[in-house]
C-alpha positions in Angstrom: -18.8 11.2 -30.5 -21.4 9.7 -28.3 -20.6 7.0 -26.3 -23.2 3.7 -24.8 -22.2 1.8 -21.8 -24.8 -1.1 -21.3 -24.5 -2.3 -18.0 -26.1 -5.8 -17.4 -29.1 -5.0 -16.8 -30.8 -8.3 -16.2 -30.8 -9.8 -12.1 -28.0 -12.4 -11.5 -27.2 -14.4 -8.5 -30.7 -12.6 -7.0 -28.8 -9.0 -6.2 -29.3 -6.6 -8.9 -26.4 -4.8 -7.4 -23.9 -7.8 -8.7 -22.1 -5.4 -11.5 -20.9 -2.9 -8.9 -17.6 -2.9 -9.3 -18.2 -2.1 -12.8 -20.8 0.4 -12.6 -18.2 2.3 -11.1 -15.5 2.1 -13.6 -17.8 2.6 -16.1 -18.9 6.0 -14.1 -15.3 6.9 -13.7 -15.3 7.0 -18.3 -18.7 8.5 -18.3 -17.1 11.4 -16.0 -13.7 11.7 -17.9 -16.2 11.9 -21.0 -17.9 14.4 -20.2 -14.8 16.2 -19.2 -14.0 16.9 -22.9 -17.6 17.5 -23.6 -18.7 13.3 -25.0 -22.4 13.0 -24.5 -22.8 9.8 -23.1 -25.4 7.4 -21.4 -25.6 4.3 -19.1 -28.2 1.4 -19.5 -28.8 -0.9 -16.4 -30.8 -2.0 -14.1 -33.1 0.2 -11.7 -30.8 -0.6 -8.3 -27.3 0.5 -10.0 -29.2 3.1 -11.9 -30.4 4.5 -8.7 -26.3 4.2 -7.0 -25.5 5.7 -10.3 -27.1 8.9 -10.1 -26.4 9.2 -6.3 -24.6 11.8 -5.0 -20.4 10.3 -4.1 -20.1 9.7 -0.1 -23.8 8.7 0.1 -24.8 5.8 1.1 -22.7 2.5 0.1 -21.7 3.9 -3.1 -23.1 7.0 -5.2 -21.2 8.1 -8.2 -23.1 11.0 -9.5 -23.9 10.7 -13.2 -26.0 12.9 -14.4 -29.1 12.0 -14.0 -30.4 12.6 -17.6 -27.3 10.1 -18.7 -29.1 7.0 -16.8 -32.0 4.9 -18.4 -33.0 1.9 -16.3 -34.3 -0.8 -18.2 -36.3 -3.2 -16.7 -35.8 -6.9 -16.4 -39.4 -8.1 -17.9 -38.7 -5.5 -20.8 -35.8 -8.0 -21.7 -37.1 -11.5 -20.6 -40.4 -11.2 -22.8 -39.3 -12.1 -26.2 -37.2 -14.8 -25.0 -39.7 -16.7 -22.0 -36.7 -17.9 -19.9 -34.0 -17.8 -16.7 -31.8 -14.9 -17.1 -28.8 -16.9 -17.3 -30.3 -18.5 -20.5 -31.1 -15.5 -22.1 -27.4 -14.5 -21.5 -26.0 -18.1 -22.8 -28.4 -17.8 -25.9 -26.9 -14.3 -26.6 -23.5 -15.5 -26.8 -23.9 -18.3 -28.8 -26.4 -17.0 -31.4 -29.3 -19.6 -30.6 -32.4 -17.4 -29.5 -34.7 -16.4 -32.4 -33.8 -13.5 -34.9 -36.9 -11.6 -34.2 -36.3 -12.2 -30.3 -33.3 -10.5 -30.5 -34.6 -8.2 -32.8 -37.0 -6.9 -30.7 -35.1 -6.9 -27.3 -32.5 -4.0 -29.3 -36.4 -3.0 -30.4 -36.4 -2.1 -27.2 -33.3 -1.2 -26.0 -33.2 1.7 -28.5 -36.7 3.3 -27.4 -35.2 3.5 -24.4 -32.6 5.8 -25.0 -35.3 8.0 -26.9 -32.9 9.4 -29.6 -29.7 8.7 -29.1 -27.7 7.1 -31.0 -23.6 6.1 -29.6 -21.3 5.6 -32.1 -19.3 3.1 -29.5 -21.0 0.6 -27.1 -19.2 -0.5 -24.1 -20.5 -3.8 -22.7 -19.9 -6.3 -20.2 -21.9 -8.9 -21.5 -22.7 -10.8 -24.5 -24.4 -8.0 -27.0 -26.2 -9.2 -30.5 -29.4 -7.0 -29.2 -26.8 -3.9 -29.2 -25.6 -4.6 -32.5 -29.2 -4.7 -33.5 -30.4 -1.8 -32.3 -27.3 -0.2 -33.9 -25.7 -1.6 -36.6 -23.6 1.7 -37.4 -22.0 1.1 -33.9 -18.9 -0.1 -33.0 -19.6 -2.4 -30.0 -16.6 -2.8 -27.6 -16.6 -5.8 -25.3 -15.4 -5.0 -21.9 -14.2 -7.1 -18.7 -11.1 -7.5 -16.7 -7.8 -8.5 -17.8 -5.6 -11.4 -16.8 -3.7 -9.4 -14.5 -6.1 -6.8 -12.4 -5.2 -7.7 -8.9 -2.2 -6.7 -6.4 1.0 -7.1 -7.1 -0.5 -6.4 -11.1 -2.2 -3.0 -11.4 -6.2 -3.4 -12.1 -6.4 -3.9 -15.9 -9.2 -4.2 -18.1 -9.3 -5.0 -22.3 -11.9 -3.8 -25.1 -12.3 -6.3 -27.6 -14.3 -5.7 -30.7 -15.8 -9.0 -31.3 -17.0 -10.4 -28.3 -16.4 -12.3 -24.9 -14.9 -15.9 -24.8 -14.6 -18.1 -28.0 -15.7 -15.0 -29.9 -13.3 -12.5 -28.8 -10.5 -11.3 -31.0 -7.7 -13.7 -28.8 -10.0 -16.6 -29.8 -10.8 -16.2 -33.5 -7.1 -14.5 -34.3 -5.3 -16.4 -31.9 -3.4 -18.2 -34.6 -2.1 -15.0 -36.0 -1.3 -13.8 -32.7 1.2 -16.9 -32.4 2.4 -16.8 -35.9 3.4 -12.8 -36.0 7.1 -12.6 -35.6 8.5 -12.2 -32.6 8.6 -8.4 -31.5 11.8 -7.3 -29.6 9.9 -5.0 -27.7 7.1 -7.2 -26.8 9.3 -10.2 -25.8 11.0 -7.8 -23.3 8.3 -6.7 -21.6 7.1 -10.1 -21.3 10.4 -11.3 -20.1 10.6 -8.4 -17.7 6.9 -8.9 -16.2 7.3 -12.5 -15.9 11.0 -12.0 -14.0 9.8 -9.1 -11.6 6.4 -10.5 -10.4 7.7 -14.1 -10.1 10.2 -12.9 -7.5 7.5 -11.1 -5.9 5.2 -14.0 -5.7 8.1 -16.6 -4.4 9.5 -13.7 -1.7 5.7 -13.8 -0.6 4.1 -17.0 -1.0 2.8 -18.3 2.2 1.9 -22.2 0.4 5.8 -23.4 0.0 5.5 -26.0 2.9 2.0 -27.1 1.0 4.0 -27.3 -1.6 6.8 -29.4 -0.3 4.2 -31.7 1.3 2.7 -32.7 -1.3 5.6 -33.0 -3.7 7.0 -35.6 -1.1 3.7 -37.7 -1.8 2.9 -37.4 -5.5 4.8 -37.0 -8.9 2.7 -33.8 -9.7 0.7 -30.9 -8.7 -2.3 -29.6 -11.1 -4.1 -26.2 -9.9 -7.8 -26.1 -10.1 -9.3 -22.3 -10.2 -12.5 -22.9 -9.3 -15.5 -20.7 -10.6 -19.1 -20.5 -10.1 -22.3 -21.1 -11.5 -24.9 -18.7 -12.5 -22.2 -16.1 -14.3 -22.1 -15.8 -18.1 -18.7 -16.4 -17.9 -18.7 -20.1 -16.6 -22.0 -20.9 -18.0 -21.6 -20.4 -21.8 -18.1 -21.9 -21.6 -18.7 -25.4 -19.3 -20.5 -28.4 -19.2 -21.1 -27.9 -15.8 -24.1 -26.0 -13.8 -21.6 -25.7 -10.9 -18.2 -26.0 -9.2 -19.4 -29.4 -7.7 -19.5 -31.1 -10.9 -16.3 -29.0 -12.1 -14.7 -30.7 -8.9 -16.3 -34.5 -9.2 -14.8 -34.3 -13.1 -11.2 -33.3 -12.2 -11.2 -36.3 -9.5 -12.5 -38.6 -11.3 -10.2 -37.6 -14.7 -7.6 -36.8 -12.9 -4.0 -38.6 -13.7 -2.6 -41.0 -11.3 -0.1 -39.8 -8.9 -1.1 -36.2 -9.4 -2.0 -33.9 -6.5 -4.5 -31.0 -7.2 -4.7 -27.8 -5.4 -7.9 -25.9 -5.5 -9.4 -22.5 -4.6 -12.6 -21.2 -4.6 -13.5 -17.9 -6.3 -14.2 -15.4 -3.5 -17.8 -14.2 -5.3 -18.3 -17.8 -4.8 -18.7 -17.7 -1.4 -21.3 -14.4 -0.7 -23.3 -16.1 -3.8 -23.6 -19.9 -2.1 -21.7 -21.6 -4.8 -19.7 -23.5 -2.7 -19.0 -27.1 -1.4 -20.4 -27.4 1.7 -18.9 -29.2 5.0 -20.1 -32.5 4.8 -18.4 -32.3 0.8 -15.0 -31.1 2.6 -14.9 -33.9 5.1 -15.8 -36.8 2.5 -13.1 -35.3 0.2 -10.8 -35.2 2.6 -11.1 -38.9 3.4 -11.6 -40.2 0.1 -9.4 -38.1 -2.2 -6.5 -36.7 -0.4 -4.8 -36.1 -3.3 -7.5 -32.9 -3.6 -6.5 -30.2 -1.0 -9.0 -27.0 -1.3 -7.4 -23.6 -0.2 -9.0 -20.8 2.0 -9.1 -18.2 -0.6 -8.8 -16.5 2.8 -5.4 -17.0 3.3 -3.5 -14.5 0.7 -4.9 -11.5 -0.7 -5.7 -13.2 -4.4 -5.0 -16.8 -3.2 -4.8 -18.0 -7.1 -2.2 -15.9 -7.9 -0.1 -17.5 -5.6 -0.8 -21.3 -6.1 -0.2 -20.9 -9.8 3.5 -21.2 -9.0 3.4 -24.3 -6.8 1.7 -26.3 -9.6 3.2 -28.0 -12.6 0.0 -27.2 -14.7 -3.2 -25.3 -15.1 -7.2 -26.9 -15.2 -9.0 -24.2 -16.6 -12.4 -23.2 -18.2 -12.2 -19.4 -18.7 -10.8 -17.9 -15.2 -7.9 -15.2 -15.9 -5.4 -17.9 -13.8 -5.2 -19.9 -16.8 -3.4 -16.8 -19.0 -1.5 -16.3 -15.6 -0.3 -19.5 -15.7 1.0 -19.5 -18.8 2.9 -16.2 -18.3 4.7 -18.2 -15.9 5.6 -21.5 -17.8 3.0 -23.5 -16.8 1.1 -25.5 -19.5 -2.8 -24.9 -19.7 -4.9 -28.1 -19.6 -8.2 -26.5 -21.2 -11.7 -28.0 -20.3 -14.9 -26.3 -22.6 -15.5 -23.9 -25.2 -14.0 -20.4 -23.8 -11.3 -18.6 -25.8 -8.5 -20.2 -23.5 -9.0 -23.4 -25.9 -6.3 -22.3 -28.4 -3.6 -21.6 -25.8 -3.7 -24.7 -24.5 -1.0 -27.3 -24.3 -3.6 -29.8 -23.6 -7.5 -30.3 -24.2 -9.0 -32.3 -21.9 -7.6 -34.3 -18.9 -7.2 -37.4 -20.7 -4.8 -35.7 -23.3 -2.1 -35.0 -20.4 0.7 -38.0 -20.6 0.5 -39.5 -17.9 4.5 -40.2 -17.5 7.9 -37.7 -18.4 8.1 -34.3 -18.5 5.1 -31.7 -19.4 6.0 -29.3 -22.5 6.4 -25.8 -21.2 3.6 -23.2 -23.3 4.9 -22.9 -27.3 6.8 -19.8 -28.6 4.0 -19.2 -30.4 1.3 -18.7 -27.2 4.5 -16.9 -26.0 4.5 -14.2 -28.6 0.3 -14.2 -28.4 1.1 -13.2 -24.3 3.5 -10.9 -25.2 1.1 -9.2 -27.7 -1.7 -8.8 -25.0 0.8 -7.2 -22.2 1.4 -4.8 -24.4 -1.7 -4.1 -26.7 -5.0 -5.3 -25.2 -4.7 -5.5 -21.5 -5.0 -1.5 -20.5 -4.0 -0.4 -16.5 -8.0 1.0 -15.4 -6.3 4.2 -15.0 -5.7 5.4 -18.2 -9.5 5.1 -18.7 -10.0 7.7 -16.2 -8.0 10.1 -18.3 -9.9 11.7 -21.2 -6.9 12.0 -22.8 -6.2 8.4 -23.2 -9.6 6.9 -23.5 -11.3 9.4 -26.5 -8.4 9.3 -28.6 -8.4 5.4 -27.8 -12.2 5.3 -28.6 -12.0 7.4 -31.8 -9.2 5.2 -33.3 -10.8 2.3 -32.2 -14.2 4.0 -34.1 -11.9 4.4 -37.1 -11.0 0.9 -37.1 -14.2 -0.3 -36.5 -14.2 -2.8 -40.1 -10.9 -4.1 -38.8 -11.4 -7.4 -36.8 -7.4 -8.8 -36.0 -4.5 -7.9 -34.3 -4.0 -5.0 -36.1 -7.3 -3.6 -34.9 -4.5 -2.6 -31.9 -1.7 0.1 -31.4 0.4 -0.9 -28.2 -1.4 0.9 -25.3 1.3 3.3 -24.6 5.1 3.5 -25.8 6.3 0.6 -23.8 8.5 3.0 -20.9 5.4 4.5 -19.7 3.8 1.2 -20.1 6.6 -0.5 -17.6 5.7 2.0 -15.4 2.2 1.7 -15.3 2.5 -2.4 -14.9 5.8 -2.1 -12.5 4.5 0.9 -10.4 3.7 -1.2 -7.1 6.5 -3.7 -7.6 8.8 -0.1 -7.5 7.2 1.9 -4.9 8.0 -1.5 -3.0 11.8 -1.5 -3.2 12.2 1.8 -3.3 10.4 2.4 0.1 11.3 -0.8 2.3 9.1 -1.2 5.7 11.5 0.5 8.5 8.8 -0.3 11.6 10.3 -3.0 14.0 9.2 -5.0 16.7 10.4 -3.8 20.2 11.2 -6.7 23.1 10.6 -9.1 20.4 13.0 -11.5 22.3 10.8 -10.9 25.5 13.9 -9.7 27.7 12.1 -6.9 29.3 9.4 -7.7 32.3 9.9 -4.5 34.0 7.1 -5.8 36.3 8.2 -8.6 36.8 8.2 -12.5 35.2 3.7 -11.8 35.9 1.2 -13.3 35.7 -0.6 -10.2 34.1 -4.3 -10.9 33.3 -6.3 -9.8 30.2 -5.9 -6.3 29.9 -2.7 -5.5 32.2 0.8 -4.3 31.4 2.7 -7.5 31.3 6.1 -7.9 29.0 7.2 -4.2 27.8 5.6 -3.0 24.6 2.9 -5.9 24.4 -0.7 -6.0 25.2 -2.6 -9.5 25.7 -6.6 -8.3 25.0 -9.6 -9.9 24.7 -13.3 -8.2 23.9 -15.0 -11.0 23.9 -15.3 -12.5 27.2 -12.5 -14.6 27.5 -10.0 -14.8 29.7 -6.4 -15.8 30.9 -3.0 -14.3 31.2 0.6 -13.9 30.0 3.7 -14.9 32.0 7.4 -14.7 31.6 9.2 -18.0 30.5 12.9 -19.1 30.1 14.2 -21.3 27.2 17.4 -23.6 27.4 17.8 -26.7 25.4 13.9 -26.7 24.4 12.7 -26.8 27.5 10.4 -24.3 29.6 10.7 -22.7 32.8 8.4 -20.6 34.4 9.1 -17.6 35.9 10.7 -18.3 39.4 11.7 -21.8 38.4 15.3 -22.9 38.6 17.2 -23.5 35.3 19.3 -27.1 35.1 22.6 -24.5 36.4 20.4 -23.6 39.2 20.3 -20.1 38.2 17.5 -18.8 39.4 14.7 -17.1 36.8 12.9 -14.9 39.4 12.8 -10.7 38.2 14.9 -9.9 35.2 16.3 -13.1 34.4 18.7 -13.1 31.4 19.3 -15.4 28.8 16.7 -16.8 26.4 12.8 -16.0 27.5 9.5 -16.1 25.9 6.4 -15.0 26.5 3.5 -17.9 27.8 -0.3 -17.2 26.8 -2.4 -18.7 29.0 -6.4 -18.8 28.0 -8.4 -20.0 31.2 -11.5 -19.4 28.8 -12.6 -18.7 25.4 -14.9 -15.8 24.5 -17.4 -15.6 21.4 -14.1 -13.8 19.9 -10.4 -14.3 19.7 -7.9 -13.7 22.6 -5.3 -11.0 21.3 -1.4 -10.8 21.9 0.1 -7.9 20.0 2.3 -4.6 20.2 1.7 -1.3 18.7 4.4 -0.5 16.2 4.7 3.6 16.2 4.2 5.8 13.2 1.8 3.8 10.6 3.9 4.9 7.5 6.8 3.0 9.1 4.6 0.4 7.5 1.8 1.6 5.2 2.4 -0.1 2.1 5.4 -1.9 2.6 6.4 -5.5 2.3 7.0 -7.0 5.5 8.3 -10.7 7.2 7.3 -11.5 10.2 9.1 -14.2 12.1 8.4 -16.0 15.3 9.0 -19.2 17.6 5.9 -20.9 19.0 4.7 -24.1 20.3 1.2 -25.1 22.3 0.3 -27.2 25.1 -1.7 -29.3 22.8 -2.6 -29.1 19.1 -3.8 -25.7 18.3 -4.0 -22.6 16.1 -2.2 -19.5 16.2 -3.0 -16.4 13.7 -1.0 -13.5 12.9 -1.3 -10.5 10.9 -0.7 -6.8 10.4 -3.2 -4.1 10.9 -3.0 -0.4 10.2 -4.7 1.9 12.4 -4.5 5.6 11.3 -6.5 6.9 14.7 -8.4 9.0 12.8 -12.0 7.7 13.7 -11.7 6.0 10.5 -11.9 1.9 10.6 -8.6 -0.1 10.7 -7.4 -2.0 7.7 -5.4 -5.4 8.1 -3.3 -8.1 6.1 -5.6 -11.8 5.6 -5.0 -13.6 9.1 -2.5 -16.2 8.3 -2.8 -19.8 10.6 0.1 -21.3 11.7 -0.7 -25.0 13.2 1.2 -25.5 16.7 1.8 -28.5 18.3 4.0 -29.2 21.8 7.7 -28.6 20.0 9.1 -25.4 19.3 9.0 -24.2 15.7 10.0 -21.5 13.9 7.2 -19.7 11.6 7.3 -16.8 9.2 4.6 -15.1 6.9 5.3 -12.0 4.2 2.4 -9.5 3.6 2.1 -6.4 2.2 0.8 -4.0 4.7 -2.1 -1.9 3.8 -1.7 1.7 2.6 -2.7 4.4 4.3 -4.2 6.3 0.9 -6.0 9.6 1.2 -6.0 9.7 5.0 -4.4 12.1 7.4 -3.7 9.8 9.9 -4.1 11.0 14.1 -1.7 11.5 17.1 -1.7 7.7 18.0 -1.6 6.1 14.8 0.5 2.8 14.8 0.7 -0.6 13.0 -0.6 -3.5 15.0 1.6 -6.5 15.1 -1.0 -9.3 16.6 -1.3 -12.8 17.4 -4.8 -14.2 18.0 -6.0 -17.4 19.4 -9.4 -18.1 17.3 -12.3 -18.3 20.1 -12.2 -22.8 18.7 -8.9 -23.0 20.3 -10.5 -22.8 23.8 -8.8 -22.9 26.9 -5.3 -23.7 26.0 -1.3 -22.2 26.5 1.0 -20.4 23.6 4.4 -20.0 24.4 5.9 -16.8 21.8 9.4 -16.5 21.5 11.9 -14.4 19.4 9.3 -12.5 17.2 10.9 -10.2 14.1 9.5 -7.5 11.9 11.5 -7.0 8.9 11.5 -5.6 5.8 11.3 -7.9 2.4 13.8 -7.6 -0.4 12.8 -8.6 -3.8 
């Protein structure tokens, strides 16, 4: 068997290197190929061809393919026969309306340039009729990632052996994908993966009060996935150049009394596809029924606000089959293959009064058929053992076009396991690191003040790189009310040394820095930690409105860098409030971690803030149950 990967190579978004994510699963196959003695060869452009063949550990990323396995093709060799953008040529592809003999002659050339050889499977990430020409005895696998390929899921992709969007096999068989009968085994997996990660997702969800907010204000919540221009997959599928205009439609077809919740895609924001400040602000004022989360906020921000929304706007993001998974109807907008799960097309077909259907038995059994026969977990294609006996039944079938094109991906145990594997190592291994003096009690110097960069409360550092300054003193708490060290409570018990009863800890920034000011403690032993869910509780209030972050950060102390948890912001105000965030602290991986490694449980005050005083009280690390 020989075995094609065709790598985009024409420039998108002006970085050539934009497929780099894939270039490397698609080295990890090539590899595993080879293992088990596949010839093989990759066609891209001359920037990942160049990281292809690069020796791993040099430079950003080198996976060492052979070098002989790696024809660049360049990007005027493609753009000749057609005379247009790149992005065009890619939209034309998919929807079959360039010129036969354009096409013709761009697999003219594709085959010349692998001087001979001829694959009997293609693997591709984008739309393909030049493969199919310059090999019509091939069987041409289209290739992206899954609906579920981010943490808590394991990284999945699928091979599907008609195309991308409206003309992959879950769009043209998606009938018979709802009309199979139900299959016991598929509806239990289903049932079981949406049970176990929507427990997850509710343990962990920092957007609950967001939630609750806007609930009090409006009769429903729609969740808008945003995308972004210039990518094949958003292009060929919308009637929009942009998320701008994807935004402006929603708002202005948007039901009455409906809140909508929005997130940009994170590729969004390195590529410039974004709404801009001046956008925000006039948003904000003139539809504040639209509120537009920091992707920044939780690691895969979507996945989360998919469960605080009563329905789905979607034009071909993964959310949408996400969504779904978990009850909530699909309101589709465009041509992408999401249009025949959808419980409504269009805006203007959602009632606009009484309850929302939930998704049909019949998209049901269609998700339950994916789980467990088209979505693979990435690392079974890194084992030759898997992927060539996948890719030789998969040749074998290669005049079979429907479901049945498919055997279930493994027997549906190991499956579970594969699917369930984080969810597990997560209850079976529960964080056991804890704060020390989280109540503030000990001052074994005294009640302070301690400056930037001196001992204060025991087990707590306040630092700052950045050339701020300030310092931390010991407080007392009774009724709600302050007292600073050496002040006399309302008993007239005085507060001076080691004071008992309720304390807290008072930040006090003179001056902000370029950076943030940092409160934190070093929690001993990183794999008290590594990988483990974690809460984090705390009391706080401010002399005036402010901002407080707080998040978890691993350091292994082995001259490698530090790895952290998203920064989450809690808003403070002059009362006393009780706050809590859930992450999932990074792991430690490969690393052999030094003497002094730790987890870091810090607070920062953003350099914006300036000069203003946080009083901490009663902080709590704990482990999460699911």
């Amino acid at each position: 068997m020989k075995v094609l990967f065709f790598l985009e190579p024409l420039v998108l978004h002006n970085r050539p290197f934009h497929y780099w994510a894939w270039l490397g699963y698609y080295a990890e196959m090539m590899r595993a190929l080879e293992r088990v003695g596949v010839e093989a060869r990759l066609v891209t452009n001359a920037a990942l061809a160049e990281r292809a063949v690069t020796v791993p550990g040099v430079g950003r990323a080198g996976h060492g393919v052979r070098a002989d396995w790696v024809v660049a093709l360049g990007q005027e060799t493609i753009r000749e026969p057609f005379g247009m953008p790149n992005v065009a040529i890619l939209a034309g592809l998919h929807r079959g309306t360039h010129a036969a003999n354009a096409v013709s002659e761009y697999g003219a050339r594709l085959r010349a340039a692998l001087e001979g050889f001829v694959p009997d499977v293609v693997l591709t990430l984008s739309p393909s009729p030049q493969v199919r020409a310059a090999f019509p005895e091939a069987l041409v696998l289209s290739t992206e990632t899954a609906a579920y390929s981010r943490a808590p899921f394991p990284s999945c992709i699928f091979f599907d052996p008609l195309g991308m969007w409206d003309r992959s096999l879950l769009a043209v068989h998606a009938r018979a994908l709802a009309e199979r009968a139900e299959d016991a085994e598929d509806a239990a997996l289903l049932a079981d993966f949406e049970r176990r990660f929507g427990a997850y997702f509710r343990a962990t969800t920092p957007y609950a009060e967001l939630e609750a907010e806007l609930r009090a204000q409006y009769r429903r919540i729609a969740f808008l996935p945003l995308q972004f221009g210039g990518e094949p997959g958003f292009d060929t599928n919308a009637p929009f150049a942009n998320q701008g205009e994807y935004v402006f439609h929603v708002l202005e077809r948007l039901p009455p009394e409906t809140a909508v919740i929005a997130v940009e895609h994170p590729t969004a924001h390195w590529l410039g596809d974004v709404l801009d400040e001046e956008t925000r602000a006039y948003l904000a004022r003139a539809h504040p029924e639209f509120r537009l989360v920091d992707f920044r906020t939780a690691e895969s921000a979507g996945q989360y606000l998919v469960h605080h929304a009563d329905y789905v706007i979607a034009v071909s993001t993964s959310l949408a089959l996400q969504g779904l998974v978990f009850g909530k109807p699909l309101v589709s907008i465009g041509t992408s293959h999401l249009g025949p799960y959808a419980t409504f097309e269009g805006l203007a077909a959602v009632p606009r009064t009484g309850d929302l259907p939930a998704p049909s038995a019949g998209v049901r059994r269609a998700l339950a058929w994916m789980l467990r026969h088209y979505f693979v977990p990435l690392e079974l294609t890194r084992d030759p053992k898997w992927l060539l006996p996948f890719l030789k039944r998969c040749h074998a079938r290669r005049g079979l076009s429907g479901p049945e094109f498919f055997d279930p991906v493994l027997p549906t145990a190991e499956l579970a396991e594969r699917l369930f594997v984080m969810l597990d190592e997560l209850e079976s291994a529960p964080l056991t690191g804890r704060i020390e003096n989280g109540d503030f009690g000990a001052w074994p110097r005294g009640d302070g003040p301690f400056r930037v960069g001196r001992e204060g409360p025991e087990g707590w550092h306040l630092l700052d790189f950045s050339g701020g300054s300030g310092d931390v003193v010991a407080i007392s708490l009774e009724d709600g009310v302050c007292f600073e060290g050496g002040a006399s409570r309302k008993d007239g018990a005085s507060q001076e040394g080691g004071a008992t009863g309720a304390r807290a800890a008072r930040i006090r920034r003179r001056r902000a820095g370029t950076g943030p000011t940092l409160f934190l403690q070093r929690v001993p032993d990183a794999a008290a930690c590594a990988g483990r869910l974690a809460r984090l509780s705390f009391s706080a209030r401010a002399d005036r409105p402010s901002v407080l972050h707080a998040y978890l950060y691993l350091q292994l102390d082995d001259g490698g860098p530090g790895s952290g948890t998203l920064p989450q912001a809690f808003p403070l105000d002059e009362s006393f409030r009780r706050y809590s965030m859930v992450a999932r602290v990074p792991e430690m991986g490969p690393r052999t971690p030094g003497p002094g490694h730790h987890t870091e449980v810090v607070f920062a005050l953003p350099p914006e803030s300036g000069a203003v005083e946080i009083d901490l009280a009663d902080v709590v690390l704990e482990p999460v149950r699911l």
